[in-house]
Every structure is written in C-alpha cells, then in structure tokens.
MITORVO-275411 format. One line per field, with one value per residue (C-alpha): residue in one letter; residue number from 1; x, y, z. Coordinates in Angstrom, 2 decimals. Each point is the difference from the previous one (the first is absolute). Layout:
REM MITORVO-275411
kevex A;...
lomi NUM;...
east X;...
north Y;...
up Z;...
This chain:
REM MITORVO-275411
kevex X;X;X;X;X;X;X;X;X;X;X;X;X;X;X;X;X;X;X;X;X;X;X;X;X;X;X;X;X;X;X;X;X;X;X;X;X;X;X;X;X;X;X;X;X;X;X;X;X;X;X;X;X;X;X;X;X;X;X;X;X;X;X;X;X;X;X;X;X;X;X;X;X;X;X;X;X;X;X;X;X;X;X;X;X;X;X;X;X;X;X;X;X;X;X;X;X;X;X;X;X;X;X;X;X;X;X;X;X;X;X;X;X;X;X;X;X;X;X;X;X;X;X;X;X;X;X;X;X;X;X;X;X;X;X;X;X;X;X;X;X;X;X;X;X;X;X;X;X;X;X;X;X;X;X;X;X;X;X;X;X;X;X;X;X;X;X;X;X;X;X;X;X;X;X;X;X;X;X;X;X;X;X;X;X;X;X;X;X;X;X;X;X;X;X;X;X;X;X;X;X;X;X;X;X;X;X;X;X;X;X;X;X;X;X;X;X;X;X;X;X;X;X;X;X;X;X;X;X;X;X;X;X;X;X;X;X;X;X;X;X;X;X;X;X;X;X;X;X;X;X;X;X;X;X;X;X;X;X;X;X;X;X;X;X;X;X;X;X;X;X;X;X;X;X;X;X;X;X;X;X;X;X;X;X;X;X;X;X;X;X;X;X;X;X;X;X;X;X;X;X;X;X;X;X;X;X;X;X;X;X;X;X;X;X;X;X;X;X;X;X;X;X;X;X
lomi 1;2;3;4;5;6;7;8;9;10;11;12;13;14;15;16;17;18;19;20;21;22;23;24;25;26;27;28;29;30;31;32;33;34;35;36;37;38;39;40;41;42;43;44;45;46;47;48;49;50;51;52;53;54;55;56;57;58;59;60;61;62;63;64;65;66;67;68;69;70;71;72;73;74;75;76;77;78;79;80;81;82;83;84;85;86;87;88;89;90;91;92;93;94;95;96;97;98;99;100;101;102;103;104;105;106;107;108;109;110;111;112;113;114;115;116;117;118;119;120;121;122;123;124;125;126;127;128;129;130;131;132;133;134;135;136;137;138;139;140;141;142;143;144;145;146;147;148;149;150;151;152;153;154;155;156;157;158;159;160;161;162;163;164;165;166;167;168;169;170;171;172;173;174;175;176;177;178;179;180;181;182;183;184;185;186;187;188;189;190;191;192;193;194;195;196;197;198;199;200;201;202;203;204;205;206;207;208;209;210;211;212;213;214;215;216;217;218;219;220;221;222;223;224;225;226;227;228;229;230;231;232;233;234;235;236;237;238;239;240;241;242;243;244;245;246;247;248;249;250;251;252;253;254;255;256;257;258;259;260;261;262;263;264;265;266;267;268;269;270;271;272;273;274;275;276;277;278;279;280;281;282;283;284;285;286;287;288;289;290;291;292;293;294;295;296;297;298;299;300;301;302;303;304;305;306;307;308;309;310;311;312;313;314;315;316;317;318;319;320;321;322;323;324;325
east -25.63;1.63;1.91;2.24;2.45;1.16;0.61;1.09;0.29;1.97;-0.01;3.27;-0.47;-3.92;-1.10;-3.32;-0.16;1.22;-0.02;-2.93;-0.88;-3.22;-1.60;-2.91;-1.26;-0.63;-3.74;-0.67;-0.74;1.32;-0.04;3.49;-0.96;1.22;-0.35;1.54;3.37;0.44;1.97;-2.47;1.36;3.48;-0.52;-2.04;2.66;2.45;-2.26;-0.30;3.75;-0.49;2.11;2.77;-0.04;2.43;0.30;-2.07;-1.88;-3.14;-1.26;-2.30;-1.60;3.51;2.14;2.33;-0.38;3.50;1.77;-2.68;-1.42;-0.81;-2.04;-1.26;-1.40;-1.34;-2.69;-1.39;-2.67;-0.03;-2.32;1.85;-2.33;0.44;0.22;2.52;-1.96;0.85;-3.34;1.06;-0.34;-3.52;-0.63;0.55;3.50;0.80;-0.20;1.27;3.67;-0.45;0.07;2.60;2.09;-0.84;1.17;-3.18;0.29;-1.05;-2.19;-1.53;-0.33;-3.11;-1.82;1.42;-1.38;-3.09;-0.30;0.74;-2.43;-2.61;1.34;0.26;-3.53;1.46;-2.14;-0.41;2.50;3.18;0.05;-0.31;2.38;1.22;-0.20;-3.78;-0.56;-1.59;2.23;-2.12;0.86;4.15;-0.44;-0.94;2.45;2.67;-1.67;0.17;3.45;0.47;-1.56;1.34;3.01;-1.96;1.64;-1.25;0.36;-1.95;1.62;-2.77;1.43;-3.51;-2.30;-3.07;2.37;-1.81;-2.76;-4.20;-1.98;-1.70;3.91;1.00;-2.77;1.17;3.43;-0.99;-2.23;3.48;2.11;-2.79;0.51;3.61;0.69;-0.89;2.77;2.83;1.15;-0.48;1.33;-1.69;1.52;-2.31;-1.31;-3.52;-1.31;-3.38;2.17;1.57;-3.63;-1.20;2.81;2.80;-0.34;3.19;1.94;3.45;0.50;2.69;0.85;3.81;1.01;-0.46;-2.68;-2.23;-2.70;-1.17;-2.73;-3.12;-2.75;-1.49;3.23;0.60;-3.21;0.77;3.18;-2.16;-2.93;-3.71;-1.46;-3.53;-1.53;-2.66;-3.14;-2.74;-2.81;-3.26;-2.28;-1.26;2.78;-1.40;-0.69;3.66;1.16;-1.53;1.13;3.79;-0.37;1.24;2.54;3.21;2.62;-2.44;0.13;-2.40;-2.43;-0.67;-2.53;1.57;-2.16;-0.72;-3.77;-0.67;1.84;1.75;3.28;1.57;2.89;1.19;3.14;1.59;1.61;2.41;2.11;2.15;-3.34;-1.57;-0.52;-1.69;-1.78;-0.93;-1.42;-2.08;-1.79;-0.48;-1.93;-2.11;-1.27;-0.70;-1.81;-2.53;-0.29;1.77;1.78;3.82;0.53;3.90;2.47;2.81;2.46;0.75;3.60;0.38;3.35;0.53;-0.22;3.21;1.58;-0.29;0.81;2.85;1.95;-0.62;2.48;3.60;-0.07;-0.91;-2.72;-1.10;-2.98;1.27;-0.09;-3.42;-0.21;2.22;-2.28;-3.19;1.75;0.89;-3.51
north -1.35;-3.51;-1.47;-3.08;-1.55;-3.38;-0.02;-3.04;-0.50;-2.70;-1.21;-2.15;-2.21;0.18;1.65;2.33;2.38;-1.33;2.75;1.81;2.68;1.66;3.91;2.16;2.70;3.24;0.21;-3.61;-2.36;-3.32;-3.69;-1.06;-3.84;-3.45;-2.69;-0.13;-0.39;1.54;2.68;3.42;1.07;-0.23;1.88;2.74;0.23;0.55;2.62;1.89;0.43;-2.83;-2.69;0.32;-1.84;-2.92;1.19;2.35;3.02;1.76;3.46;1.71;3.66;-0.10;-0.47;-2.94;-1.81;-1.50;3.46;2.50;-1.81;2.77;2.25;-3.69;-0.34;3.31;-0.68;-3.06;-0.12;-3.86;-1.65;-3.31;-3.12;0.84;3.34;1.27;2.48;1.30;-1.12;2.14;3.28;1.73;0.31;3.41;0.17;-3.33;1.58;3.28;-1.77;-2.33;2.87;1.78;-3.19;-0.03;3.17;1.92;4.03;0.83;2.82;-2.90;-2.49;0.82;0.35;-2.76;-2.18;1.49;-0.83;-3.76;-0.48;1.16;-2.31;-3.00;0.14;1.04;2.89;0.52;-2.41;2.47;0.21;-4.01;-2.29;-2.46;-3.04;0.86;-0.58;-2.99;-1.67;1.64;3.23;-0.45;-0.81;3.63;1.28;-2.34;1.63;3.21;0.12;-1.51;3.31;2.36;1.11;0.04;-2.65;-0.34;-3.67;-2.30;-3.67;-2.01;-3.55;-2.15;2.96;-1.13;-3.18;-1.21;2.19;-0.91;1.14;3.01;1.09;-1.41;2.18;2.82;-0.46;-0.66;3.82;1.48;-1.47;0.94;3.18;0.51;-1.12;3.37;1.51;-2.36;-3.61;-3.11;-3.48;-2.09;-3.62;-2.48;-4.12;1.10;0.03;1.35;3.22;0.74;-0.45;2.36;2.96;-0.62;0.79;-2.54;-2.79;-1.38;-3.22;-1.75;-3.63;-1.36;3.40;0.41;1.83;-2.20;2.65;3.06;2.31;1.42;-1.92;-0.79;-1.09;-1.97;-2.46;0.07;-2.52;-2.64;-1.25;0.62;-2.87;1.59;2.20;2.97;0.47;2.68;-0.58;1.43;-2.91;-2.52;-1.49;-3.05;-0.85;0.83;-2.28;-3.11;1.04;-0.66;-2.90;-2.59;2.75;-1.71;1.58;1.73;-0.74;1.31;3.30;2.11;2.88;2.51;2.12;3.37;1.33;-0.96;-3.14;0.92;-1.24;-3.40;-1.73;-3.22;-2.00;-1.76;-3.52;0.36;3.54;-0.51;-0.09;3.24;1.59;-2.30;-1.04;3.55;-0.03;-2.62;1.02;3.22;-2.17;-1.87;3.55;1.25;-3.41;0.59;3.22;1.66;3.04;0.30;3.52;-0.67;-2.59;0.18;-2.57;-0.65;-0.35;0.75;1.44;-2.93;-2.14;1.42;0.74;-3.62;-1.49;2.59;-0.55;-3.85;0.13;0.91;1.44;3.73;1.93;3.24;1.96;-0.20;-3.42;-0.04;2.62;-2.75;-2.54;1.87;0.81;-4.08;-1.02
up -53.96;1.29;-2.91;1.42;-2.15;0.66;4.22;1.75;3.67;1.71;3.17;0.56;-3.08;-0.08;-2.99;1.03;-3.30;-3.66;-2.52;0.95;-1.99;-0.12;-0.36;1.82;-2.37;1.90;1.04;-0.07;3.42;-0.68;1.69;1.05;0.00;0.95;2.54;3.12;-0.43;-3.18;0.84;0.10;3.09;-0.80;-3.21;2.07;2.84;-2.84;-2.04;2.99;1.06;3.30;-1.85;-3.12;-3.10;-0.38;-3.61;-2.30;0.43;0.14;-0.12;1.49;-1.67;-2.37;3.11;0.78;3.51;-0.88;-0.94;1.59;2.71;1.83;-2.14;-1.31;3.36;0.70;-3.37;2.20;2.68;1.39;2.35;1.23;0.69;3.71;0.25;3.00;1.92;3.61;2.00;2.79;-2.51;-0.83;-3.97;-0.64;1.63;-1.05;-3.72;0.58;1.57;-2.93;-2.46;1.68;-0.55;-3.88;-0.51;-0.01;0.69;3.46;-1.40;-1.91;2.56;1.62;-3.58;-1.08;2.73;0.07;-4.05;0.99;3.03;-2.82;-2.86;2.52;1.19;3.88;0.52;3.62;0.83;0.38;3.72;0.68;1.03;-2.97;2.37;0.56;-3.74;-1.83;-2.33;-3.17;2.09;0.21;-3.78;-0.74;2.01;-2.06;-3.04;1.30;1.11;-3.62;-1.64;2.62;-1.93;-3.62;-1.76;-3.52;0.55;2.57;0.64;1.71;1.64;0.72;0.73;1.09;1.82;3.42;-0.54;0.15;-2.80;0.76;0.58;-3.25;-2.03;1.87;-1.15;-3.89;0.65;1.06;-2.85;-1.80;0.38;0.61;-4.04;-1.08;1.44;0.15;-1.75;1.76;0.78;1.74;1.11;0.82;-0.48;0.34;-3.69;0.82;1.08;-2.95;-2.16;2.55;-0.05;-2.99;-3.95;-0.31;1.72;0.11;0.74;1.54;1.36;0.88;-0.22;-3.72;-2.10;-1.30;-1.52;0.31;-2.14;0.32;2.20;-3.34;-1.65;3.20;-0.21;-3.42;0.31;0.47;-1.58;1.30;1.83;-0.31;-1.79;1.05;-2.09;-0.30;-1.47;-1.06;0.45;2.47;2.02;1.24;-3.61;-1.08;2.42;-1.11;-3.77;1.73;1.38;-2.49;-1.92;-0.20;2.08;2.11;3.55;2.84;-0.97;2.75;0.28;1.82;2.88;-2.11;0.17;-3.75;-0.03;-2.73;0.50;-0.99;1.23;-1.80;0.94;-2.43;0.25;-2.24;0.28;-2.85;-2.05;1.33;-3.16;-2.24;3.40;0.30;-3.60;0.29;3.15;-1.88;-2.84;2.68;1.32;-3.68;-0.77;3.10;-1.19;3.01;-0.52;0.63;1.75;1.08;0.14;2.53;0.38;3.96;1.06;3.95;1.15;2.69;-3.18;-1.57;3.38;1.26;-3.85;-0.39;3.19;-0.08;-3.18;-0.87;-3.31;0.02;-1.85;-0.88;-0.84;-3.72;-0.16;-0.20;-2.66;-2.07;0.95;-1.31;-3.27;-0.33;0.11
C-alpha cells in the first residue's frame, strides 16, 4: 500500500529525510516512530501530497506522488496533528462541504457522511456546532473527514495528541475498528500506542530508518533485560531459590490470582541466556515446575537504545544474531 523509496527533504541546506525507504503491506496498521525531531511529520506531509520530495519517490496503492500525485492523493485519508476544522460550521455540513471538496458524488454525499458520523463514534452529534466540541470530539470529526471520501489508506499524525485517557481508549476502539476496512499509519512518540493498536513499527531518528519489523521482531533487536516465568509451584519458595543465581537480579511476583508469574531481571544482559538457564535449574532443583519462559524486552527499551545511536538496524539483524549464538 505505501512503499517509499529513498525520499529526502531539504530545507535550505538542512537535511530532514536521508534515503528513507520503507513499505506498508495492505491490511496492516503500523507505528510511524521517532523522537521529536526526527522527521515523521515531514515524511507524512510528503506521503500525503502537502510537501514534495527533495529527491526520491514513494507510492501509494501502485501510484506515484511524484508522477501521479493526484490519483496518489485521492488513495489517502489524513488526519493532521491539528486538524483544521471551521468551528463556526455544525458536523454534518462541515462533512458534507468537505466531501464535496474531495470529489465525492453529490448523490453520495449524504450517505457518505452519514457512514462516517457512524464509523467516528458522532452519533447524534450532526447538528452541533464544531466549536462546542471537546477536543476528543474535533478528533472524530478529523477522523471522519479522513474516511469521508473512502480512502483505502488512513495517515494518522499523533492521534490520541492532547487528549485524557478515557479519550485516548476511545480512539484505540475506533482504530480498532477502522483496520478492517482500510490500511493504517499511525505517527506517533507514544510507545504504549503502538503496543496498543499496530502489528508493526517503523522507526526513524535524523531522518533515516533505523528499524522497522514486526512488534516482536522490534523488541527483538535488543537483548531481554528480564525475563517472565510461569510456574506451577509455590512462588514465594521460587523466589528464594533465585536469590544467589549469578546474573540474576531482582525476582518479582507479579499480581495474578495464582501467583504464578515470575519476573527476574538480570544484571548482566549480554548473559541472558545462560542466566536464563540457570534460573531454570534453581526452579527444577526446588522441585518447581517451569510452565513458560518469556524473555522481556519493552519497546521503549529499543526505542530509547536505537535512537540514542548512529548506526542503523533492522529486524534481521537480530535473526543473524540468534543464528551466531
């Protein structure tokens, strides 16, 4: 659905994008990531037809927004950070003159908006004035006049930005929802997001693409710093078996009605496996059964250690890793 190939964007002789290429497969809703600064918005702006590449291209459903920037353009709903919306205008004409504007059939236009109001959670709220709304409110509205025109692809710029968090969790329900009709990025420095709504991430910093992969493939860059136990057994008791197992740090018993989950830290990541094994051994020698071992590597662990660094990485390099050990 989105595949970019090597886009830069100057500004006088500031550099914003090097190079970036990355892809969206059709059906999938993935994290557009980075810290401030690192140059999501320009690469949005520029996916959706606002700004023009420096060099390089990208396409968008097969279509060029260098060569066919129109019909590029017309495959893209986008909800800017700020969405512009007329305060002065009530909801349901607010959408219906903003799918006149995209194009939408005037036989169409009243369905159309009606389908939106529904999608965007705005039942009811046709007939009042925009400026009356809460911000979680004008949000929708952004969404909906993102759908309004049925674009198989949804560019989200900080979604759930400025919002409380009932409004957040209503968002997450709506994106939620909306993936099982369209494809979706969604830009944003809030990692607990993207666990909560993507099946991928791309990640970005100085304007370059430092990884990208499944959620999975993503934690899997760098190694655990804990590791997540279940056991069949007392947990108390498996807790003092870990206390003097070298390269074990701090056991925790986490809140679960049977307390039978383990969390164990380790001191020393680069030892996680044979750390790993050895609690294992203390559980067996206690007699403790070992239900499942999970090793714990958090997102905002490889966000903050992969944008702190120059060198790039991707999701294969961990495959290479695992195959090295």
């Amino acid at each position: 659905m989105i595949a970019c190939h090597k886009l830069c964007k100057d500004y006088g002789s500031f550099r914003a994008l090097k190079n970036l290429s990355f892809e969206v497969a059709r059906g999938e809703v993935v994290g557009f990531l980075g810290p401030n600064g690192a140059g999501k918005s320009t690469t949005l702006r520029i996916l959706s037809g606002f700004l023009g590449p420096t060099s390089g291209d990208a396409r968008i459903n097969g279509h060029s927004i260098v060569d066919e920037p129109i019909v590029a353009k017309s495959m893209i709903g986008y909800m800017p950070e700020a969405a512009p919306l007329y305060t002065e205008m009530r909801v349901g004409e607010y959408l219906l003159y903003r799918a006149e504007l995209k194009g939408v059939a005037r036989a169409s236009r009243k369905t159309a908006v009606s389908r939106v109001i529904a999608d965007a959670g705005l039942d009811g709220m046709d007939g009042v004035l925009i400026g009356h709304l809460s911000k979680g409110y004008r949000q929708r509205v952004g969404l909906a006049d993102a759908l309004v025109a049925s674009p198989p692809l949804l560019i989200l710029d900080e979604p759930t930005a400025g919002l409380d968090p009932n409004q957040i969790r209503e968002v997450r329900a709506l994106i939620s929802r909306l993936k099982e009709k369209h494809t979706i990025l969604v830009s944003t420095h809030i990692l607990s997001e993207v666990e909560a709504m993507c099946d991928k991430g791309v990640l970005i910093a100085r304007g370059e693409l430092i990884a990208q992969g499944t959620l999975a493939e993503l934690r899997a860059l760098r190694r655990p710093r804990a590791v997540r136990i279940r056991i069949r057994g007392d947990a108390s008791a498996a807790k003092k078996a870990l206390v003097d197992i070298q390269g074990a740090g701090e056991t925790t018993i986490e809140d679960s009605a049977d307390r039978s989950r383990l969390s164990v830290s380790f001191s020393d990541p680069d030892d996680a496996d044979a750390t790993t094994a050895r609690i294992v051994a203390a559980l067996s020698r206690v007699q403790i059964g070992v239900v499942e071992v999970v090793p714990s590597s958090s997102l905002e662990q490889v966000f903050a250690d992969l944008t702190a660094r120059a060198p790039t990485a991707t999701a294969g390099d961990a495959k290479k890793r695992k195959g090295q050990r």
